[in-house]
C-alpha positions in Angstrom: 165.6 72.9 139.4 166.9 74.6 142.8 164.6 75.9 145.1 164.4 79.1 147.4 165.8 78.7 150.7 163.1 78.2 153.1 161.9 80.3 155.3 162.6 79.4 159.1 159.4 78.6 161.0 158.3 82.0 163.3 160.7 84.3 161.4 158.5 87.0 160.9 156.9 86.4 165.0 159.0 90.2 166.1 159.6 91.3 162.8 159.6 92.1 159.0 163.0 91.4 158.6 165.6 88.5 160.1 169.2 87.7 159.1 171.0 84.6 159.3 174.5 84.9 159.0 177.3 81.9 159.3 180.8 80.8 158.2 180.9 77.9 155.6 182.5 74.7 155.6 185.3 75.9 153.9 186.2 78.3 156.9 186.7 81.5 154.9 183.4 82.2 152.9 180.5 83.8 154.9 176.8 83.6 154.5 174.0 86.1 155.1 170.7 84.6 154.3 168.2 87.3 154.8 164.3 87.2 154.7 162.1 90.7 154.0 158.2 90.2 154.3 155.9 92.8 152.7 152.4 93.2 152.5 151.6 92.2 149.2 148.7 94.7 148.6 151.9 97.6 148.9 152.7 96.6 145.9 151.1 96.2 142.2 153.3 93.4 141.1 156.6 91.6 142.5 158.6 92.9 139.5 158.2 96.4 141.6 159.8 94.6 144.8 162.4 93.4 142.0 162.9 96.7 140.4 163.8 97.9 143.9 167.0 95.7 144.1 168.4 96.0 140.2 168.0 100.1 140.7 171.8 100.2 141.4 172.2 104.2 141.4 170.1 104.0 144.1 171.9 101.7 146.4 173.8 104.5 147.8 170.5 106.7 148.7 169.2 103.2 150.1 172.3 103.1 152.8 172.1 106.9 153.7 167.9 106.3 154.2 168.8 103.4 156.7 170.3 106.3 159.2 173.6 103.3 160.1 176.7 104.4 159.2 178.0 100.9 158.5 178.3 101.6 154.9 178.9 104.6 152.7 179.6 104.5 149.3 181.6 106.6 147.0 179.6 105.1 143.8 176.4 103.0 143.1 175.8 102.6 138.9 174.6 100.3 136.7 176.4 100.2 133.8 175.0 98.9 130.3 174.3 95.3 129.9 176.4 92.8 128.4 175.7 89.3 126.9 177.5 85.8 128.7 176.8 82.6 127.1 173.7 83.9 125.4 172.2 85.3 128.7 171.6 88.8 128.8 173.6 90.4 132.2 173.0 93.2 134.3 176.4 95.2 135.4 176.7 96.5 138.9 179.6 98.5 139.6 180.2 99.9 143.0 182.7 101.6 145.3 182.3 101.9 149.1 183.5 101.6 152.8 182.0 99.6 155.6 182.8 100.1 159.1 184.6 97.4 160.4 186.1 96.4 163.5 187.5 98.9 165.8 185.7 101.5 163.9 188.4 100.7 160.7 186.7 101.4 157.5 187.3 98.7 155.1 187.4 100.0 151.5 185.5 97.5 149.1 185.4 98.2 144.7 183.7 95.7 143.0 182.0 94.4 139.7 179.1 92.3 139.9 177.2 90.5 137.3 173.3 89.8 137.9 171.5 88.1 135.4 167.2 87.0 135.6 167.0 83.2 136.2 164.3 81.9 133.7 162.4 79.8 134.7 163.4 81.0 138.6 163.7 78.9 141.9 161.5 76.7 142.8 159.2 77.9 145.0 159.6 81.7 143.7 157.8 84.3 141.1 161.1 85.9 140.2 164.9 85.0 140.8 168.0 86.5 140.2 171.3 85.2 140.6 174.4 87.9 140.9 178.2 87.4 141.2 181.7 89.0 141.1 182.6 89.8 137.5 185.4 87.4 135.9 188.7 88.2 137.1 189.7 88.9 133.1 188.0 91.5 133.2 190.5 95.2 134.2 188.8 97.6 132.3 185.8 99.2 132.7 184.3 101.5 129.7 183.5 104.9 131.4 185.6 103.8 134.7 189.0 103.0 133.9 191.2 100.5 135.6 189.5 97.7 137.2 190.7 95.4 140.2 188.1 94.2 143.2 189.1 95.1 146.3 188.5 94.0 150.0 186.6 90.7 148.1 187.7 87.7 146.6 184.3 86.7 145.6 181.0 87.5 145.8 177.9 84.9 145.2 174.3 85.4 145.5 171.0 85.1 144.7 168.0 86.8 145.6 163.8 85.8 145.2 160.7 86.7 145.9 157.6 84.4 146.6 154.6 84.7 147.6 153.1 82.6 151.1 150.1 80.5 150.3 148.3 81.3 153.4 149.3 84.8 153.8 148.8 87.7 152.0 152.5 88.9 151.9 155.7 88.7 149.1 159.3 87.3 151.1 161.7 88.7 149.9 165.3 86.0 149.7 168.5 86.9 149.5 171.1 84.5 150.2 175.1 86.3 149.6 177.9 84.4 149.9 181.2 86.9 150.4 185.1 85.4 150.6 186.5 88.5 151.9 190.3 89.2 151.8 192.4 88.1 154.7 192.4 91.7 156.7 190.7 89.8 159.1 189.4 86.5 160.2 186.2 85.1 159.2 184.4 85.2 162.7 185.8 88.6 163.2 184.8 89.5 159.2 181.5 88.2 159.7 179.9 91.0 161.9 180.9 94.4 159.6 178.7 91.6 156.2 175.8 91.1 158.5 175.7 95.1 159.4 175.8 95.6 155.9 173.3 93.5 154.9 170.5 94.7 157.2 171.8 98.2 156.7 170.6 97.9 152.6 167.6 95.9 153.3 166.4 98.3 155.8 167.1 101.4 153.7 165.9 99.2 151.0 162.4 98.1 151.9 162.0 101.1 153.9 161.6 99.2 157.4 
């Protein structure tokens, strides 16, 4: 069974949220491993910490609340659920621009699949695991004309466990993001980490 990435020792010392981002042995794909602590008695269940993610029309409210300007999007839905190889799949379809470098937006469209891992990680209550839609796949029902842009793919998975000794939820979400070539990896890397603590923060309210 995998496990949850651990949480680094004194991550939440100066504050509730910390982001590790870095480039992968391949060169091209880049990680942001992120790590949200919240109190656990601000919430009845995890599920509710779960719900927050999987609300996908809300992912656009989420980026304006975080006050940034690193992301905007055009469109946040989720559309109905489909079944792959028996499991039942969450659809997240979304269109947006990110600030990039020089102040160039980049212009992202994508598809994302997100399905419940059952049992989940090791180490966590719930688990999800999401990625870029198959590339067969040029049609969306209610959309039109489908093609990802500004990603080639998109990997993730995100957790939450409870700490033994404290009386907190983390939150884990690793993403793994092969963008297109428009720019370099190390250059690429900053404008995915600013998005990545832009939705967290509008997220989880910090």
């Amino acid at each position: 069974m995998p496990k949850v990435p651990p949480t680094p020792a004194n991550c939440f010392s100066h504050s509730a949220a910390n982001h590790y981002p870095r480039i992968l042995e391949d060169g091209k794909t880049i990680r942001v491993l992120s790590f949200i602590r919240q109190p656990e008695d601000d919430w009845e269940s995890a599920q509710d910490l779960l719900d927050l993610f999987i609300d996908f029309d809300q992912w656009g409210e989420y980026a304006k609340a975080a006050g940034t300007g690193d992301i905007a999007f055009v469109t946040s839905k989720r559309l109905p659920d489909t079944v792959i190889d028996g499991h039942q799949v969450m659809q997240h379809y979304s269109e947006y621009y990110v600030k990039g470098p020089l102040g160039i937006k980049q212009h992202i469209v994508e598809l994302n699949h997100v399905r419940r891992r059952v049992p989940p990680y090791e180490g966590a209550e719930l688990s999800l695991e999401f990625a870029l839609a198959p590339r067969n796949i040029t049609e969306i029902p209610g959309i039109g004309p489908y093609k990802p842009v500004g990603v080639q793919d998109v990997r993730g998975t995100f957790h939450i466990s409870k700490r033994p000794t404290e009386a907190d939820y983390v939150v884990t979400i690793q993403v793994d993001v092969l963008p297109t070539q428009d720019f370099a990896p190390n250059i690429a890397i900053s404008y995915i980490l600013d998005v990545g603590k832009t939705m967290v923060k509008g997220m989880f309210n910090l």
